[in-house]
C-alpha positions as CSV (number, residue, x, y, z in Angstrom):
1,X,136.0,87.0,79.6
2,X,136.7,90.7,79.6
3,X,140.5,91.4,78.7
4,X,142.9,93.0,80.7
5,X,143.6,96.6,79.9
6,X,147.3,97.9,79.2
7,X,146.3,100.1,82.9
8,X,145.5,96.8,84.5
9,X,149.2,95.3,83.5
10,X,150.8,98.1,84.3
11,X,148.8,98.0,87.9
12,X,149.9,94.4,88.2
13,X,153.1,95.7,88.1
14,X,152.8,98.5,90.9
15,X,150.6,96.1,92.8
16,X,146.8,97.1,93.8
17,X,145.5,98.6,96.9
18,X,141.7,98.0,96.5
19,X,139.2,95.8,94.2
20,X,135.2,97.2,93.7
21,X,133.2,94.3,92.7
22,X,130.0,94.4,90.6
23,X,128.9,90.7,90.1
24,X,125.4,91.6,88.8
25,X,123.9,91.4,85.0
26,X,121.7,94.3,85.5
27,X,122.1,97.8,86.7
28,X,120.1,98.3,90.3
29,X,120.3,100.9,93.0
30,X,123.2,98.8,94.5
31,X,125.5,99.4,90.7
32,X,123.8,103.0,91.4
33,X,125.5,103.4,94.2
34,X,128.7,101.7,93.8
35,X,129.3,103.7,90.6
36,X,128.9,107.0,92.3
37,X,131.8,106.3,94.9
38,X,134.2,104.2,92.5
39,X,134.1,107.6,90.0
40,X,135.8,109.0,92.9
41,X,138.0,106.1,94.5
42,X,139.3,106.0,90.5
43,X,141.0,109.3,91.5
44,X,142.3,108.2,95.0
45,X,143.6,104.7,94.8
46,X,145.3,101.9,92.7
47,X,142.3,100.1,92.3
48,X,140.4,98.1,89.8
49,X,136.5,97.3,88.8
50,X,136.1,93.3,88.7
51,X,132.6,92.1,87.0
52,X,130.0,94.1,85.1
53,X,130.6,97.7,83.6
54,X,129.7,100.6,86.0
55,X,129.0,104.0,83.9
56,X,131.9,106.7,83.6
57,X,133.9,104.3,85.8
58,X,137.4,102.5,84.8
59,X,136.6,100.0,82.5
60,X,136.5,95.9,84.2
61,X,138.5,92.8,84.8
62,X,137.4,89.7,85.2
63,X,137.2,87.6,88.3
64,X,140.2,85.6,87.3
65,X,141.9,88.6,86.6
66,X,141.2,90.1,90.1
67,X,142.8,86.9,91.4
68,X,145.6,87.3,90.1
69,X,146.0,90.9,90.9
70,X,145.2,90.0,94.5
71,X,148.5,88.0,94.7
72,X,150.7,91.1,95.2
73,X,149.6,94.2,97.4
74,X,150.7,98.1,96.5
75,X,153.9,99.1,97.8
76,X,153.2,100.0,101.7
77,X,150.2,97.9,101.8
78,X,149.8,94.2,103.7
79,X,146.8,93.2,102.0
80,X,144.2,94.2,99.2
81,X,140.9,95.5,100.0
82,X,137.9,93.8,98.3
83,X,134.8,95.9,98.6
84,X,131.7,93.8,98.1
85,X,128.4,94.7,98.1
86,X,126.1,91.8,97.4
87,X,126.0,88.0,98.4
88,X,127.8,86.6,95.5
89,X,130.3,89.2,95.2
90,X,130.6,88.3,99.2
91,X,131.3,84.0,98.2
92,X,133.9,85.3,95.8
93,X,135.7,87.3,97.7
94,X,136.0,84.7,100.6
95,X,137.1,82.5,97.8
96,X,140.4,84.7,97.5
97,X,140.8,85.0,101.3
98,X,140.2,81.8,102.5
99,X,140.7,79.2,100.2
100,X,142.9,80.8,97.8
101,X,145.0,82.4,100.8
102,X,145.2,85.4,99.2
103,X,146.8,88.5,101.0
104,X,143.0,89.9,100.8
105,X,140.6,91.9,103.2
106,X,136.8,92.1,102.8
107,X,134.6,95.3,103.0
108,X,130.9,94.6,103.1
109,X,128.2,97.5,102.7
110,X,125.1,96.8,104.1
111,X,122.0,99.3,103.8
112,X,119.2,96.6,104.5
113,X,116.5,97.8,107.2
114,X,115.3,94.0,108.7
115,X,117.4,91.0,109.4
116,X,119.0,88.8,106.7
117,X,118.7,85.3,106.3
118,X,120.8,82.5,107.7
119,X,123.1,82.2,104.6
120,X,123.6,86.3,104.2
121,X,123.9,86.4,107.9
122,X,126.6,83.8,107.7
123,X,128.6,85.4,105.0
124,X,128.5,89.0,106.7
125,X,129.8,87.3,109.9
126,X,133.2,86.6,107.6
127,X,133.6,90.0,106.7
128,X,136.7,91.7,108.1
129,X,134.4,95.6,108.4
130,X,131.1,96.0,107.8
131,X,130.1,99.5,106.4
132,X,126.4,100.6,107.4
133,X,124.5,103.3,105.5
134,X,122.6,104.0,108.8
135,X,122.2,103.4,112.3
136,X,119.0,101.0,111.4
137,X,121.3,99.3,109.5
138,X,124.3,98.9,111.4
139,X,121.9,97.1,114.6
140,X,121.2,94.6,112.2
141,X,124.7,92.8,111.1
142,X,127.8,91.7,112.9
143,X,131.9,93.5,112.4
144,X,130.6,97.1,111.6
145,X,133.4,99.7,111.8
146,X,131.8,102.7,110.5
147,X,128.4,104.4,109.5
148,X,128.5,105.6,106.2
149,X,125.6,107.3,104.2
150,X,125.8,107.3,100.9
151,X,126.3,110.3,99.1
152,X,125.3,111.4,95.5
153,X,127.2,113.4,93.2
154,X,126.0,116.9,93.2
155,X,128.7,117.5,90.1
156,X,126.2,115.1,87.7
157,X,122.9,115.8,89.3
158,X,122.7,119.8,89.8
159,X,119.6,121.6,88.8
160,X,119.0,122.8,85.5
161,X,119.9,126.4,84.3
162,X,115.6,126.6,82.8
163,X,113.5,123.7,84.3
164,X,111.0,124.3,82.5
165,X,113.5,124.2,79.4
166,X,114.7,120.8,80.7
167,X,111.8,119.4,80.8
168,X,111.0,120.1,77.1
169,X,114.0,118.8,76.0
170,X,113.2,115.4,77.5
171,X,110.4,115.0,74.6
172,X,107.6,114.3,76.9
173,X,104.4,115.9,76.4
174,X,103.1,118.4,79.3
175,X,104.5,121.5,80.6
176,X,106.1,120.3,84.2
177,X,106.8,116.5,84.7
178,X,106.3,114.4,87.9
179,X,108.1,110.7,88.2
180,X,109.0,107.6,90.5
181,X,111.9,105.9,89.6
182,X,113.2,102.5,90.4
183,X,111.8,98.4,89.8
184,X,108.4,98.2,88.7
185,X,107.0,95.9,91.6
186,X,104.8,95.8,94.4
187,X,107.5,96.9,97.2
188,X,108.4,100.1,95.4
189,X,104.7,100.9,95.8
190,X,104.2,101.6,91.8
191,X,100.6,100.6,92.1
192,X,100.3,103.8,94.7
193,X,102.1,106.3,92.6
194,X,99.4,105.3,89.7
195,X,96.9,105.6,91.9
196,X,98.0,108.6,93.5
197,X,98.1,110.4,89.6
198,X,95.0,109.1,88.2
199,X,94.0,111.0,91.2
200,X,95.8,114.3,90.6
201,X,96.2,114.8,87.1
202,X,92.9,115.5,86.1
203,X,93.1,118.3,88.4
204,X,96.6,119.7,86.8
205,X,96.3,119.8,83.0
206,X,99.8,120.7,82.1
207,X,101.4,117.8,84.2
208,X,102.5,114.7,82.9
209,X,103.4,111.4,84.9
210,X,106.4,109.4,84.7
211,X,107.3,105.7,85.6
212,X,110.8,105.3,85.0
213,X,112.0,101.7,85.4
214,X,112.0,98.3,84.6
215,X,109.5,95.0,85.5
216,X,111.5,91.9,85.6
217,X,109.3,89.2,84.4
218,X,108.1,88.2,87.7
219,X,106.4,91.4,87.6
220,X,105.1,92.1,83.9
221,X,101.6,90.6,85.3
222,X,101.7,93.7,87.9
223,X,102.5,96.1,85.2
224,X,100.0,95.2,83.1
225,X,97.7,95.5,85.8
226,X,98.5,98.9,85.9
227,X,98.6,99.8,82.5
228,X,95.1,98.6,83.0
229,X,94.1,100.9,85.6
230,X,95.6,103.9,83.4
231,X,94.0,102.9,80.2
232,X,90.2,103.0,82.3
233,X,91.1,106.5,83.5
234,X,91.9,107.3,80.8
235,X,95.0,108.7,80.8
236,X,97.1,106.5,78.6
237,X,99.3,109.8,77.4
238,X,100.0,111.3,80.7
239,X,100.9,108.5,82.6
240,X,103.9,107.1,80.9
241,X,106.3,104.1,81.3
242,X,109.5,104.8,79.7
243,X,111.3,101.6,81.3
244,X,115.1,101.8,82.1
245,X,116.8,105.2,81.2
246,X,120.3,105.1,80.6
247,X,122.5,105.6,83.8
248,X,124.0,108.4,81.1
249,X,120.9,110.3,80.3
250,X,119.5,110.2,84.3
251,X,121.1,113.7,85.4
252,X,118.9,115.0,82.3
253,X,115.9,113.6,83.0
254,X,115.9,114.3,86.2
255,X,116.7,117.8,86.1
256,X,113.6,118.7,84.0
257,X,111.3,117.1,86.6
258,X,109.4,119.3,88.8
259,X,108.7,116.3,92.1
260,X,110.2,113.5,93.0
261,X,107.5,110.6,93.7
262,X,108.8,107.8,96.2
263,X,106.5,105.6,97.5
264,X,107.9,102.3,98.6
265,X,107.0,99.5,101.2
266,X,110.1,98.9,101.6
267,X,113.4,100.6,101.3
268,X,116.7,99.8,102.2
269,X,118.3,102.9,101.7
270,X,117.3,104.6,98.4
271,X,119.3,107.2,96.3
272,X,117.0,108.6,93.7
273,X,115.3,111.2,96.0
274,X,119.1,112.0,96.7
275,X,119.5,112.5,93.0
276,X,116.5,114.2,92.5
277,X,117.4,117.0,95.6
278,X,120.9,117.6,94.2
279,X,119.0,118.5,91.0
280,X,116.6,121.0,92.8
281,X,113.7,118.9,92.8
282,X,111.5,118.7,96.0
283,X,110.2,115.1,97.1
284,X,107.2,113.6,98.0
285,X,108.0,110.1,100.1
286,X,106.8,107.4,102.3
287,X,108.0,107.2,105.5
288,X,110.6,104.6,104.3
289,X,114.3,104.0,103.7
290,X,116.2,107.1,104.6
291,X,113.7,109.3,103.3
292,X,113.0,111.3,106.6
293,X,116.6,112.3,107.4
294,X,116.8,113.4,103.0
295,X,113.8,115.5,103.6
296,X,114.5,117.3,106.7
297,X,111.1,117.9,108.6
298,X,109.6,118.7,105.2
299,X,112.3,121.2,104.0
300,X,112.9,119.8,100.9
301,X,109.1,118.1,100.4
302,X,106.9,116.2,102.2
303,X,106.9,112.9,103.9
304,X,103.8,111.2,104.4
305,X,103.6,108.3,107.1
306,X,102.7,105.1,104.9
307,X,102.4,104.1,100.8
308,X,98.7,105.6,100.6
309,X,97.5,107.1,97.5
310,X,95.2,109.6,99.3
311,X,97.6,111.2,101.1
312,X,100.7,110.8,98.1
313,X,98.0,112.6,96.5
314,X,97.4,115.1,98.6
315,X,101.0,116.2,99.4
316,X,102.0,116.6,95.9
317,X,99.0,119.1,95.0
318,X,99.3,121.0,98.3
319,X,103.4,121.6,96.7
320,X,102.1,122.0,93.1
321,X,99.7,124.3,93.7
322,X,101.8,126.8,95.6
323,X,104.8,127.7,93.1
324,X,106.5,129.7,95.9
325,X,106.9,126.7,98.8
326,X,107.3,124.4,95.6
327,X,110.6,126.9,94.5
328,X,111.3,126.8,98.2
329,X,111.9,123.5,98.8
330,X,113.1,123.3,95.3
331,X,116.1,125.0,96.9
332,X,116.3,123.6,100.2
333,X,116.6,120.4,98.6
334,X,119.9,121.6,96.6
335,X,121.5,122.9,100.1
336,X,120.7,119.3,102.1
337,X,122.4,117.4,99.4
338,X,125.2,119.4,99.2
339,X,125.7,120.4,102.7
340,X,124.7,116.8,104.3
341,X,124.9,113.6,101.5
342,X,127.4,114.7,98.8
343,X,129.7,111.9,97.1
344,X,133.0,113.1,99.0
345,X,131.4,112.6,102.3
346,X,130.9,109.1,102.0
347,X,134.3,108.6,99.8
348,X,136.0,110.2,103.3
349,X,133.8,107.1,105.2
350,X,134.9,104.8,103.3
351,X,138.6,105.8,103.3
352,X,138.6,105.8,106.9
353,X,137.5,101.9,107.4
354,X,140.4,101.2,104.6
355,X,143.1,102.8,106.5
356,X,142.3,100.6,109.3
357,X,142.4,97.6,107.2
358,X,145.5,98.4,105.5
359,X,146.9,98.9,109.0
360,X,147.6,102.4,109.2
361,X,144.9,103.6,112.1
């Protein structure tokens, strides 16, 4: 059990306004996500992080510790938020409201793009707001107050003073670097992105090919598979798997890439060609997840309409071989991030849905 900081007892004192939860062993674009905005709620609130360690954010409690924290509200405040995020963290926090009787209020975010099942679908139905990351989403689920997108911090992913500096300082071979990043499974369309580079790299020497993420062991057959397909090409040293990347040495990494490779089936939301624009970096996507609306009819890169390699292919040569668009939507890609998803944006969304809960709207 993790202990209770000397913060957390003096919080106990002062009651607590709001409690993040992050009920998940591994860190996935959901922990991605959460960590960005509870960096910032840190700032704003009496709150605390209950579960599994969230990078650069307050240190956690336990679920037994959020319990007990639960029993007595901040001063002004009728009730404590939880803000949930997945289905477990969704049963626990009904476990504080309902059977505990606790003087507690749920906040559910929801970014899926198709319906849930009956059990998720039940559990969303408890929540008192719903937070949607898009209009997709919020037609899907039950109590929604607000539509938030998330946002990405433009203060830990900004471009790079020298890219092509930053790139050498991430060790990998080449002279520009191209990358998807995410799970390592059919639905993030990794088998296209291979495809798509065995296809372009011949053609561009100096480039080298990135696969940044993990395979759970349901999907080690898969990358194998593919480590297959690379070996026959040939191209063993270009196209690289470096598995997970510490959420600490991302901004780094990304910085010193030159494109942004997203090709997914499927895509709830997705935040890493967010992180990738605030660091200058121009995007090639399917047309999935919120990709479109990142992009910005093809300001910041190019969306093509389905996972194909063909046309992935196609797309990031017609950007690579023309430095000047490639610096342009380099650019453009900073602006959108900035000026449409940054972090405080969806911090401001968020707030907003809590004031009603606490009463104060």
């Amino acid at each position: 059990m993790t202990r209770l900081r000397d913060d957390s007892l003096q919080t106990m004192g002062n009651g607590t306004e709001l409690i993040v939860t992050n009920m998940h062993r591994n860190f996935t674009g959901v922990s991605a996500t959460a960590a960005a905005v509870v960096r910032k709620q840190a700032e704003r609130y009496k709150m605390q992080l209950a579960g599994g360690i969230l990078p650069q954010c307050p240190e956690p409690i336990s679920f037994r510790q959020a319990l007990k924290l639960s029993r007595q509200p901040a001063e002004g405040r009728k009730h404590v938020l939880w803000h949930v995020r997945r289905n477990n963290e969704m049963r626990a926090a009904l476990w504080a409201r309902d059977v505990l009787r606790l003087p507690v209020r749920i906040v559910f975010t929801s970014s899926a793009q198709r319906r849930h099942s009956f059990f998720p679908r039940w559990l969303i139905s408890r929540m008192d707001a719903v937070i949607a990351t898009t209009q997709e989403a919020a037609a899907l689920v039950p109590n929604v107050r607000a539509v938030v997108h998330h946002g990405v911090d433009t203060d830990r992913f900004r471009p790079p003073q020298d890219r092509d500096t930053a790139w050498r300082q991430t060790g990998y071979p080449g002279r520009l670097g191209i990358a998807t990043i995410g799970r390592i499974r059919p639905e993030k369309g990794t088998d296209v992105f291979v495809d798509a580079m065995i296809r372009l790299l011949p053609d561009i020497p100096d480039a080298t090919a990135l696969i940044v993420g993990k395979a759970m062991a349901a999907h080690r057959p898969f990358k194998t598979e593919l480590q297959g397909r690379i070996e026959a090409a040939g191209l063993s040293q270009r196209i690289i798997f470096t598995d997970e990347v510490a959420a600490a040495n991302l901004p780094g990494l990304v910085a010193g890439l030159s494109l942004l490779v997203a090709a997914p089936r499927y895509e709830g939301y997705g935040m890493t060609p967010l992180e990738a624009m605030a660091s200058g970096v121009p995007i090639v996507a399917t047309d999935a997840g919120f990709f479109s609306s990142f992009i910005g009819d093809n300001k910041a890169g190019v969306v093509v309409e389905k996972p194909d390699a063909e046309d992935l292919t196609a797309a990031a040569r017609s950007l690579l071989d023309n430095p000047m668009e490639l610096a342009l939507k380099s650019s453009n890609a900073r602006n959108r991030a900035v000026e449409n998803f940054a972090i405080k944006g969806e911090v401001d969304g968020i707030h907003e849905v809590y004031e009603e809960l606490w009463g104060n709207r």
